[in-house]
C-alpha positions, 0 to 999 in steps of 0.5 A, a space after each residue: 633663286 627665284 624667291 626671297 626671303 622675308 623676315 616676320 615680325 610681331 607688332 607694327 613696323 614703328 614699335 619701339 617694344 623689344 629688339 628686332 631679335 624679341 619680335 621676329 617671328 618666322 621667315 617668309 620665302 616667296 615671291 610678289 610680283 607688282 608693275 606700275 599702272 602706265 595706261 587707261 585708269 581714270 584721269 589719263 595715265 600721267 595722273 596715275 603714274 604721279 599717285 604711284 598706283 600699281 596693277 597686275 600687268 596686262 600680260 598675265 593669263 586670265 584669272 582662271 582656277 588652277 589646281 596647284 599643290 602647296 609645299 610647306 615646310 615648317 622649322 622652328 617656332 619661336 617665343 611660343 606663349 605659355 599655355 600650360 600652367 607650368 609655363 610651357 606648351 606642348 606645340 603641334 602643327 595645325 595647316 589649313 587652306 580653304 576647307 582643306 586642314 592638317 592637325 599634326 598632333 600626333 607629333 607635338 613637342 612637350 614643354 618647349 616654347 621653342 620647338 624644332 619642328 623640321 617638317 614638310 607638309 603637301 596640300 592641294 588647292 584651286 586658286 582662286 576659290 
């Protein structure tokens, strides 16, 4: 498997509010990939390589604009905030990349705050725009 998977939390890192558990949010699966600056930049490259400065390598393609289709595939929700007056929320999907916008509300969910959603969405984008 060439990703990895994230945990997503609400708040800063050094909270001390609610357990791990009442704070995560969603998972993130994807990929980053960073290589630690060894030539050129200012003050010769001994300096950066002690400051711990990173860069995209040298060896990866122009920045050219690419079209590329985005899949997208949404679960579950978790510790919604209410937004009925009853407590609860009627939750829909609502996708946006650029100018490009999906609203799922055709399939909402009524009165949960913790949905299960179980869809996948395609959107077509050029990066970088």
């Amino acid at each position: 498997d060439w990703v990895t998977t994230y945990e997503l939390f609400r708040g800063k890192a050094n909270e001390e509010e609610g357990t791990s558990e009442e704070r995560f949010v969603g998972k993130f699966k994807g990929r980053f990939c960073l290589y630690k600056l060894t030539d050129g930049g200012e003050g010769g490259s001994e300096a950066v390589r002690d400051m711990g400065h990173y860069r995209i390598d040298r060896g990866i393609p122009p920045n050219n604009q690419v079209q590329v289709l985005i899949r997208v595939y949404i679960i579950s929700a978790s510790n919604l905030h209410p937004a009925d007056p009853d407590g609860k929320a009627d939750p829909y999907i609502v996708l946006r990349i650029g100018k490009n916008e999906i609203k799922d509300r055709d399939n909402y969910i009524p009165k949960e705050l913790n949905p299960v959603f179980g869809r996948s969405f395609e959107l077509q984008a050029t990066f970088p725009q």
